[in-house]
C-alpha positions in Angstrom: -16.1 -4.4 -6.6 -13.8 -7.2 -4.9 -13.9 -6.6 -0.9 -9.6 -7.1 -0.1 -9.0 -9.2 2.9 -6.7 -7.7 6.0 -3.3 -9.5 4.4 -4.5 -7.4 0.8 -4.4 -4.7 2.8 -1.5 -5.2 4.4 0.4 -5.5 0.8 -1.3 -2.4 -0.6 -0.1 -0.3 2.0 3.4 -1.6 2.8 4.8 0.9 0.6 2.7 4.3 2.0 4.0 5.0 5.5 1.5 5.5 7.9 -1.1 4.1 6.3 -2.7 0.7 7.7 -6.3 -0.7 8.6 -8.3 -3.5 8.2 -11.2 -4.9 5.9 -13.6 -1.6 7.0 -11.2 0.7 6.0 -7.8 2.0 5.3 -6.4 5.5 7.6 -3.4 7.3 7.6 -2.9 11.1 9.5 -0.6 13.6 8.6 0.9 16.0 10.8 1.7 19.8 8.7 4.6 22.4 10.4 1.1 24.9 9.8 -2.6 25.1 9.5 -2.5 26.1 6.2 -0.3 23.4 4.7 -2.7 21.3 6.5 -5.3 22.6 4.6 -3.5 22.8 1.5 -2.9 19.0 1.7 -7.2 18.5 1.8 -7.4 21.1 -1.0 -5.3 19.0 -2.6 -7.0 15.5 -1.8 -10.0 17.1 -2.5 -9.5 17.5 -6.2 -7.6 13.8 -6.7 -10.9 12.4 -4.9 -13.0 14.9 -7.3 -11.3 12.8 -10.3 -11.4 10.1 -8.5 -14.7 10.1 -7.8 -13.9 8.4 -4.5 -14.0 10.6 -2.0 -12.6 10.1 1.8 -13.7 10.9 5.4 -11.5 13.7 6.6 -10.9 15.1 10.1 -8.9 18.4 10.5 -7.7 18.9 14.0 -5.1 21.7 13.5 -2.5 20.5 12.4 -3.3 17.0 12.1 -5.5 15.6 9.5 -6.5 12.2 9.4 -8.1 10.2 6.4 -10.3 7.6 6.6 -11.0 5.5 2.7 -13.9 2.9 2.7 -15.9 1.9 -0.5 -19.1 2.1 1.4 -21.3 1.0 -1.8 -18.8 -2.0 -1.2 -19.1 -2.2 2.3 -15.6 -2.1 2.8 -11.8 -1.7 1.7 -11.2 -2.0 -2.4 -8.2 -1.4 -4.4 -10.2 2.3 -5.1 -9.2 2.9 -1.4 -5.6 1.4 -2.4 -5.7 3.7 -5.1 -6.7 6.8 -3.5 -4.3 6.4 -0.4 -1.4 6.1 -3.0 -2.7 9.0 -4.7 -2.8 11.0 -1.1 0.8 9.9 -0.1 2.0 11.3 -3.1 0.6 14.7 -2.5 1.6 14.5 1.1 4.7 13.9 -0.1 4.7 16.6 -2.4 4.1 19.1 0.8 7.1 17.2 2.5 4.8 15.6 5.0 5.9 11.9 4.3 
């Protein structure tokens, strides 16, 4: 897998608010009205990264849950991570969290 430089990065997440990193990895958090749309939104990501197989860091403060994508066999930021935070806006957006 190709490592993307910052300026990839910065392309492949133009289009998903929130989203932005660097060449170690890509994060966005989302902010639910409720804990349990929070946690509907990582039982959600949970199965796209399941059929993914690319699974994400996740950190679930109440509300707030932040998402962290890295290719770690990689060592860093691919167009898997690109792929999965597109995959996770969608489902954000889905739960009207975009």
């Amino acid at each position: 897998m190709t490592l993307l430089t910052a300026a990839d990065i910065d392309r492949g997440v133009a289009d998903l608010p929130g989203w932005g990193g660097d060449p170690n990895d890509i994060r966005c958090r989302y902010t639910a009205p409720d804990f349990p749309t929070a946690i509907a939104l990582v039982d959600a990501v949970a199965v796209a990264a399941e059929e993914a197989d690319h699974h994400p860091d996740i950190d679930i403060r109440w509300r707030d849950v932040l998402f962290v994508l890295s290719t770690h066999s990689a060592g860093g930021v691919t167009e898997q991570d690109l792929a999965l935070a597109g995959r996770i806006d969608g489902i954000a957006r889905g739960l009207g969290l975009v």
